[in-house]
C-alpha positions in Angstrom: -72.0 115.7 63.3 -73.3 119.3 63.6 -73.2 121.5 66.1 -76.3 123.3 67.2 -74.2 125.6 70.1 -71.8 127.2 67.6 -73.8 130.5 68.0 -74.2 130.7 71.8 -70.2 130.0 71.7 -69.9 133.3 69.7 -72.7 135.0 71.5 -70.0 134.0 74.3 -66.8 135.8 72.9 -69.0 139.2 72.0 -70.3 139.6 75.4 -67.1 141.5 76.4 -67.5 143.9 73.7 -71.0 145.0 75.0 -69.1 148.0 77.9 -66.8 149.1 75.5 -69.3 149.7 72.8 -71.7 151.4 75.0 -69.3 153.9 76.9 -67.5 154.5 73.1 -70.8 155.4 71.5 -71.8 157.3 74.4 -69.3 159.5 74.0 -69.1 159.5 70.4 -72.8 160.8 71.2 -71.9 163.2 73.4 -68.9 164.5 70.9 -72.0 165.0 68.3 -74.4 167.1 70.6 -71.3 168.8 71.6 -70.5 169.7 67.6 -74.2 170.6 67.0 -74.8 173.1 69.2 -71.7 174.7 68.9 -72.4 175.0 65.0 -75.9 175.9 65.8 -74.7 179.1 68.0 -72.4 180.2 65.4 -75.1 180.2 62.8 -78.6 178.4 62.8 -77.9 177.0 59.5 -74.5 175.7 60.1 -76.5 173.6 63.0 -79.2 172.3 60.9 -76.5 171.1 58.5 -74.4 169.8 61.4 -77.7 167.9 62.7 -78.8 166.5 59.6 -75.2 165.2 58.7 -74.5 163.6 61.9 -78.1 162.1 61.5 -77.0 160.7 58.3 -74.0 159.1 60.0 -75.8 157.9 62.9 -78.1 155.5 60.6 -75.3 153.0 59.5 -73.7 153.3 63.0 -76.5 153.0 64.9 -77.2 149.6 62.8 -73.8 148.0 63.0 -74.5 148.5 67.3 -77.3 147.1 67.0 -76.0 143.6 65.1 -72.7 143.9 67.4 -75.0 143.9 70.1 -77.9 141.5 68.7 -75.0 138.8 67.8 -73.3 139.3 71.7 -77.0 137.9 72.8 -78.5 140.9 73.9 -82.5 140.9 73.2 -83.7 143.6 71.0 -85.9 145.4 73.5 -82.3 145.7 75.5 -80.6 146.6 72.4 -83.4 149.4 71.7 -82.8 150.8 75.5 -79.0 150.6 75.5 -79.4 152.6 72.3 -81.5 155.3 73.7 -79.7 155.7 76.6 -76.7 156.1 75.1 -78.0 158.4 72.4 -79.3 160.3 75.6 -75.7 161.6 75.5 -76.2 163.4 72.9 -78.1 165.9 74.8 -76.1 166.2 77.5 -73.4 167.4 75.0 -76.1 169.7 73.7 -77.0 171.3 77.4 -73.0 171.3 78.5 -72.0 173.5 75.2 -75.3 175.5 75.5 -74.9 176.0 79.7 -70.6 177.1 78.5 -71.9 179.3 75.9 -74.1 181.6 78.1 -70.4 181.8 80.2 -68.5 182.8 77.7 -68.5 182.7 73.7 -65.1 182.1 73.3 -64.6 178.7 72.8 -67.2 178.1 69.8 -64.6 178.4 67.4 -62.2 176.2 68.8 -65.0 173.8 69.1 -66.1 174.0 65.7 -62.4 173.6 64.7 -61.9 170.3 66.6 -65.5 169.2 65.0 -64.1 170.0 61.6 -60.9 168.1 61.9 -62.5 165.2 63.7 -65.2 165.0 60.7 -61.8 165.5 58.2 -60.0 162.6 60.1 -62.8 160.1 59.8 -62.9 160.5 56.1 -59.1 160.2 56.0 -58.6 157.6 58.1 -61.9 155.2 57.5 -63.5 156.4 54.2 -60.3 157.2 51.9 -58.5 154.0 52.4 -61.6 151.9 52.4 -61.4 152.9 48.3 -57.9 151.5 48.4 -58.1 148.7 50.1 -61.7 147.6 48.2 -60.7 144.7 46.2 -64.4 144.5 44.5 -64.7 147.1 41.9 -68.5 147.7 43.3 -67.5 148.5 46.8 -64.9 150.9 45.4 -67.9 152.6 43.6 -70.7 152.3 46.2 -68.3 153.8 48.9 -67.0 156.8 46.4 -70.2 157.3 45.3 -71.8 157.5 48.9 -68.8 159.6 50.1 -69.6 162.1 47.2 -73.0 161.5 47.6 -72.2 163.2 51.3 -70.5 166.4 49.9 -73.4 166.9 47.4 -75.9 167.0 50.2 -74.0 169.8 52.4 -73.1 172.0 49.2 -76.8 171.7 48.2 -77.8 172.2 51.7 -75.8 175.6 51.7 -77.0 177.1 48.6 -80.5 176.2 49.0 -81.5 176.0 52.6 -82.5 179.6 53.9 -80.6 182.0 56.4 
């Protein structure tokens, strides 16, 4: 006999993920407005490249919320708020490094440091062994060719995008 409630059971078990997600992307938000204007006051085009690759990593994130979300039961009109609300952190990041840095200049560097080695670590710890672990030969391909992909676009972006 089937079972036509099998998906509101699931919806069910999700529905506890829906804070965590928020607040986590919220400040993963936050983290990138943080990282963009501190790349942006050491050098305008360090920030444009900062902004357009954290826009590039938003996409897939931003769409894996919104199933996450989508399958906890969450309508799409909520999913579409909770999304900008939480992007909305992203500009408080922006205003808190910008409102620090007419203070006092000194902490861009370690900022952009921290940045760096949080951008370094996600590649280590997500990207790298996702190649590894890949037991399809296509997903090894598609994910080193996307990761490369990646470091094509910022070199290009630094040669060929004016001071």
């Amino acid at each position: 006999m089937l079972h036509f409630h099998h998906h509101e059971e699931h919806s069910h078990k999700f529905k506890n993920v829906i804070p965590f997600l928020v607040l986590s992307d919220s400040v993963h938000n936050f983290i990138d407005g943080v990282a963009i204007c501190a790349a942006y006051m050491a050098d305008a085009k360090l920030g444009l490249l900062v902004a357009i690759a954290t826009f590039a990593h938003e996409i897939p994130q931003e769409i894996g919320d919104f199933g996450v979300l989508l399958r906890a039961g969450l309508s799409k009109i909520k999913i579409l708020l909770v999304n900008f609300f939480s992007a909305c952190a992203t500009f408080l990041g922006v205003f808190l490094t910008f409102y620090l840095y007419s203070k006092t200049q000194t902490f861009i560097g370690p900022l952009l440091g921290l940045a760096t080695g949080m951008f370094i670590y996600i590649a280590s710890a997500d990207i790298l062994p996702e190649l590894v672990r890949a037991e399809k030969r296509d997903i090894r391909w598609h994910t080193a060719g996307f990761f490369t992909l990646g470091i094509l676009l910022i070199f290009f972006l630094t040669k060929f995008v004016p001071d």
